[in-house]
N, C-alpha and C positions, 0 to 999 in steps of 0.2 A: 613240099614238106616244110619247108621254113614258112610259108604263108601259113600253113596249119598250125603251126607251133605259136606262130605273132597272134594269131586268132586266138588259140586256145587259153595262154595266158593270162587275158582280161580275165576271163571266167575263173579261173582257180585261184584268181587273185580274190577277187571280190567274195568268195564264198570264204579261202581262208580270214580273211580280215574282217569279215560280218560275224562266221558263226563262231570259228572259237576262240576270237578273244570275249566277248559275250559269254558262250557257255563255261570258260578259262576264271572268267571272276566269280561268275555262280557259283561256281565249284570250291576257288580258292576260300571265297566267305565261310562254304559249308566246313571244311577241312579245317579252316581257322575255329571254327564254333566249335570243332572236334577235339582240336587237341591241345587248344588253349590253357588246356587243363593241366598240362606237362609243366609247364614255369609255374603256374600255380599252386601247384598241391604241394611245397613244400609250408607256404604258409595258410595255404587249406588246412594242411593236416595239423598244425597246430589252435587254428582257429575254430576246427570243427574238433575238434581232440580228437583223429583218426591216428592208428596203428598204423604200419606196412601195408598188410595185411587189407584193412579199410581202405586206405587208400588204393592199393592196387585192383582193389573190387570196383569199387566207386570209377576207377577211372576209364575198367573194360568190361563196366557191366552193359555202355554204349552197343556193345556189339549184339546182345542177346535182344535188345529192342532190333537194331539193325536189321535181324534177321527177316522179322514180323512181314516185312511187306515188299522183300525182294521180288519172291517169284510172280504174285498179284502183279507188283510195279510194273515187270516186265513186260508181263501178260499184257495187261492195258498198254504200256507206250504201243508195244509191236503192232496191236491193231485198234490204238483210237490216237491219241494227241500226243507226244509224251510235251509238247508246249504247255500243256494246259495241266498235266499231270505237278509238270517241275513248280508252274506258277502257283498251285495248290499247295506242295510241301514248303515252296520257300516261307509263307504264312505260318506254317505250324511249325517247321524248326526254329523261325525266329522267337513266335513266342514261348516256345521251351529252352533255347542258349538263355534267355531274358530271364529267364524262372530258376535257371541253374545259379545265376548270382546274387538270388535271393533266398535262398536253402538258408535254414537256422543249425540241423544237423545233419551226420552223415549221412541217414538214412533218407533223409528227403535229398540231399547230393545223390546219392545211388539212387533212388525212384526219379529227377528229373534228366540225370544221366541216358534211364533206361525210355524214358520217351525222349528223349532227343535223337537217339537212334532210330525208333521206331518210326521219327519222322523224315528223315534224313534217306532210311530205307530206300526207298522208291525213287531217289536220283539218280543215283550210279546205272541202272540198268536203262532208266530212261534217256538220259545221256547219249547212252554208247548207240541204243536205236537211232538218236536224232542224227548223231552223227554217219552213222551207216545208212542213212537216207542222203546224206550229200555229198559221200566221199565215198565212188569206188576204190576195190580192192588196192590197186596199186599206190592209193595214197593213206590207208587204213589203218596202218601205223603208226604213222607220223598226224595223222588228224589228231588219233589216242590219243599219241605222247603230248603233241603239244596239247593239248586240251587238260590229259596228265599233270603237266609240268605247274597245274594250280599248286600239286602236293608240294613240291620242293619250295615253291613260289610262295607259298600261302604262310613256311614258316621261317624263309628266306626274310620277308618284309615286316612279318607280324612279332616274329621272337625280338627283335631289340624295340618297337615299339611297346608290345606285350611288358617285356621287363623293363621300361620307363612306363608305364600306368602303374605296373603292379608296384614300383619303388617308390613312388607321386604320390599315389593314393594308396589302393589294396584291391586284395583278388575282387571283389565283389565290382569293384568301378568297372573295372579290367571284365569282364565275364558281362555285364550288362552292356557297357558301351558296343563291345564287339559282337553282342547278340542283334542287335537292333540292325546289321547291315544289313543281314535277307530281306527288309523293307522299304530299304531303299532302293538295289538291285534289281525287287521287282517290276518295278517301271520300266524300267531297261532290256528287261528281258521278255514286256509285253512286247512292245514297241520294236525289237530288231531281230526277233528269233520266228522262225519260222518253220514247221512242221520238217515240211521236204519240198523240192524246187516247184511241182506242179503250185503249190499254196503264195509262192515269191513274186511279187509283182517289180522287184527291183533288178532283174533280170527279163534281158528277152526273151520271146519265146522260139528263137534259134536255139539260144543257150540252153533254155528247157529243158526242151524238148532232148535234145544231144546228150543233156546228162540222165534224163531220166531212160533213155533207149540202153545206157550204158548200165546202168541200176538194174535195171529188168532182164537183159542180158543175163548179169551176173548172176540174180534169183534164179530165173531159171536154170542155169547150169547145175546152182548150188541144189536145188528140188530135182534137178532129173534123176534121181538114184530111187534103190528100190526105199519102197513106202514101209517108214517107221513110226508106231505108234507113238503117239508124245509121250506118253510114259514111260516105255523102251528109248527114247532117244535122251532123257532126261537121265536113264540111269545106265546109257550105255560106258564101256571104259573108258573112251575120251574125255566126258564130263567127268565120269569121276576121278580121274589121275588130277586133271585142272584142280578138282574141289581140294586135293590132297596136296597140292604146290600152292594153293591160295592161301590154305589154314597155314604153313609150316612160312610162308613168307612173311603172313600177318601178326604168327606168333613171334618172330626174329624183330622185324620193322615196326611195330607196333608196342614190343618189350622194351624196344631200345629208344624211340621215340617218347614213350611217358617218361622213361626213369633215369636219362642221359642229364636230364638239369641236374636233378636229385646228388647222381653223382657224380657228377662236375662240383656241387656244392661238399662235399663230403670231401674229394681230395686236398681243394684249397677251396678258403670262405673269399668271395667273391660280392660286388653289390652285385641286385638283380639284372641292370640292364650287359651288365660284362657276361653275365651268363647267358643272357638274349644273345648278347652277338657270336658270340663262340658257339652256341647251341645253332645259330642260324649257317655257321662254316659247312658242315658237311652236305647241307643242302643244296647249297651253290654249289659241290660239284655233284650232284645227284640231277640237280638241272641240267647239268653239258649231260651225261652220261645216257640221261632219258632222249635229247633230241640226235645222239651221234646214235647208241644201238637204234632205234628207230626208223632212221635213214639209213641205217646199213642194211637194216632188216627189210625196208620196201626195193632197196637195190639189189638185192641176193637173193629176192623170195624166197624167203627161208624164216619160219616163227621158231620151232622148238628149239632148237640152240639158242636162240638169241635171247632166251628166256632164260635155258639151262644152266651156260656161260659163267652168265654175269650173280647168278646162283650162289654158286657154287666158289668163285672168286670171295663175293663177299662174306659166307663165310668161314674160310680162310683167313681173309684181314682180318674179322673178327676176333677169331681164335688168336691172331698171330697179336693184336692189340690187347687180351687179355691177360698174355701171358709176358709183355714187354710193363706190363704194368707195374708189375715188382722193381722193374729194372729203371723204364726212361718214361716219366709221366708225358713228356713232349711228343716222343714217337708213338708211345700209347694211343695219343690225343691221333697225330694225325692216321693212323693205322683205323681208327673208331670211323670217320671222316669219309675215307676211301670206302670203307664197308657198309656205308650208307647207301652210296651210287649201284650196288646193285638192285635190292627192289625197284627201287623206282623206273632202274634201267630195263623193266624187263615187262613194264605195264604197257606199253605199246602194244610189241612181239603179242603179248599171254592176250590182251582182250582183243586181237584182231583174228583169233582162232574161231571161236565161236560164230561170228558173221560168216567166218568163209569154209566153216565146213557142215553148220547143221542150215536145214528150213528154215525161212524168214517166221514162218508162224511158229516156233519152236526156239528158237535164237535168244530171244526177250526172256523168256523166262528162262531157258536153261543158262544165262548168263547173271540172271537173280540169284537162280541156284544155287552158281557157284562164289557168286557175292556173297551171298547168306550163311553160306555152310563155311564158305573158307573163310569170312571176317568172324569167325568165332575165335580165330587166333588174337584178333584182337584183343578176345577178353581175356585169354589163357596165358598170352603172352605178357603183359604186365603183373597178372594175379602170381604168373612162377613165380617171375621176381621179387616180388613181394613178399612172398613166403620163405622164397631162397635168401633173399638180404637179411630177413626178419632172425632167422634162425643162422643164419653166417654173419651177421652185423658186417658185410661188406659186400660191392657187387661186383668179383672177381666171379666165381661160381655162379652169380645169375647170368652172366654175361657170358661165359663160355656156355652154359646152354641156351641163349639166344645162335649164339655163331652154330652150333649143333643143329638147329634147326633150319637157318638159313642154307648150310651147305644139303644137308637133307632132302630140302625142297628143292633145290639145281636136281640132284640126283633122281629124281622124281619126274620131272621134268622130260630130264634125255628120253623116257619112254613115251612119250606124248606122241600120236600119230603125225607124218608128216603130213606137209598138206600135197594136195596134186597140185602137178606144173602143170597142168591142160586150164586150170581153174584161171591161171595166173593171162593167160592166151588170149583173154578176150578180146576184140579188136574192141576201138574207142570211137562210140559212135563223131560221124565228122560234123563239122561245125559248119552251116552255110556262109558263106560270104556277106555277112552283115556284119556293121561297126554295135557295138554294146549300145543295150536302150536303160 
């Protein structure tokens, strides 16, 4: 058994440290080109002369393009390249991040907004195939999270640089210079990503083989049930409980993530980069949060809790920061913080559902699907606040209906089918007794 384990370790080494610190920056660029928009729109919205209102459209009308090309995206990674799909989109998100920072008014802001989503689309589902082609079940979570952990990453590192461009120069530098990374990335992700292990020449073919026998195992388990039409599987209640904890999470994490600079600027005037770094606090622990539930969650084989949980928790903190807000702006601050590490905590758990309970041919899109359908909270969640600030000139009331909906969606959650423990059983094909080539 120890000789098995000394074997096995090369191999898990070298795929986690190939593929997703690679797919880990893709992603962080793309997420940075996303919401870079957050430090920005306070002097957007003066520059462009936007409202609340404008703005909160303009910054979630992202998610309505988003939707365009989820299920397609998925469709295609599951059965052709999703390598060659992502190297396609990194092309045209870059040149639409490039185009956002050259808007003269809101409404072209709102129209390059809404194609930069529509570009961007087609990565999340293609992603999660690449990775479900090199990481069985028992490491599925933790592949996610870490590969996840771009989101906390992306505004961990980009928010105090973000607010030192934007205080240097202005939004427009800040929105161009960070557009133009999807093109250099490119390169990088010709050159070290690979489909799934049959396509990998950087590996043996002991190792291959071993992993791809363990992959195929797993499919087939997950296809032995009775035969579901893809349209009945697409709209069966497991996807759509998922689509209903994706919207209600996207509307929480995504309200709070635009408009937390905003108001951070609002209780005390701040320069921009001091707002970067405090905006960048709650991340750092949204990072531990994603890589500990994740690993607790491949240790326990157990997804729906792990999702529900940390729900449910953050909206609580939430609540409990909006209401300390009259009283102690300090504990406010850190109570906002902690209530961050739930979403993020729970993107492991939530996308490692879908590989391990629907058909490989059916997987890809109904994980579009519910990308598609549930990042509409995207839009919905910053547009509330928008509305809600606009007409309460504060964001105590938008912010306790972010925490409403964060706890909401935990609760939404608890009903989500369990998964089978027989799924979890599979033996791990063994590894011949050869040194790594």
């Amino acid at each position: 058994m120890k000789r098995h384990l000394l074997q096995e370790n090369p191999v898990r080494h070298r795929r986690w440290l190939r593929i997703i610190p690679v797919a880990l920056v893709m992603y962080t660029i793309s997420y940075i080109d996303r919401t870079n928009i957050s430090l920005a729109l306070p002097s957007m919205s003066r520059g462009l002369h936007m409202n609340a209102v404008q703005a909160g459209s303009a910054a979630g009308i992202f998610f309505w393009g988003y939707l365009l090309f989820q299920i397609p995206g998925g469709h295609l990674a599951s059965r052709g390249s999703p390598k060659r799909l992502v190297s396609i989109l990194l092309i045209l998100w870059g040149a639409c991040a490039v185009g956002t920072g050259l808007v003269q008014t809101w409404r072209e802001l709102w129209l390059m907004r809404l194609l930069l989503g529509a570009a961007e689309s087609g990565v999340f589902p293609a992603t999660l195939i690449l990775l479900a082609n090199w990481f069985p079940r028992s490491e599925r979570a933790r592949a996610n999270a870490y590969w996840m952990l771009c989101q906390p990453v992306a505004l961990i590192l980009s928010s105090p640089l973000s607010g030192y461009i934007l205080g240097r120069w202005n939004w427009r530098v800040l929105l161009v210079s960070e557009g133009v990374l999807p093109f250099l990335w490119l390169v990088i992700w010709e050159v070290f990503i690979d489909d799934r292990p049959a396509k990998a020449a950087w590996i043996s073919r002991q190792e291959r083989e071993s992993l791809e026998a363990t992959l195929r195992r797993e499919r087939l388990q997950t296809v032995n049930e009775p035969h579901v039409s893809f349209r009945k599987t697409l709209l069966q209640p497991q996807v759509l409980l998922m689509i209903g904890v994706y919207f209600l999470l996207n509307c929480g994490s995504y309200g709070y993530l635009f408009w937390l600079p905003s108001a951070l600027a609002s209780v005390r005037k701040l320069p921009s980069f001091s707002i970067g770094v405090l905006f960048s606090i709650p991340y750092v622990l949204a990072g531990f949060a994603m890589v500990f539930n994740s690993r607790h969650s491949d240790k326990s084989r157990e997804r729906r809790l792990h999702v529900a949980v940390p729900l449910i928790l953050s909206g609580v903190l939430l609540f409990g920061a909006v209401f300390e807000s009259r009283h102690s702006t300090l504990l406010s601050f850190a109570l906002i913080s902690l209530a961050a590490a739930g979403p993020f905590a729970t993107l492991g758990p939530f996308w490692a559902i879908p590989t391990e309970t629907l058909p490989k041919e059916v997987a890809g899109a109904a994980m579009g699907m519910i990308n598609a359908l549930g990042s509409f909270g995207g839009f919905f969640g910053p547009f509330a606040v928008g509305i809600v600030k606009q007409r309460t000139h504060n964001f105590v009331d938008a912010f306790f209906l972010l925490s409403t909906a964060l706890a909401a969606s935990g609760i939404i959650a608890v009903f989500l089918r369990k998964e089978k423990r027989a799924a979890w059983d599979l033996p791990a094909a063994p590894l011949e007794e050869t040194t790594s080539g």
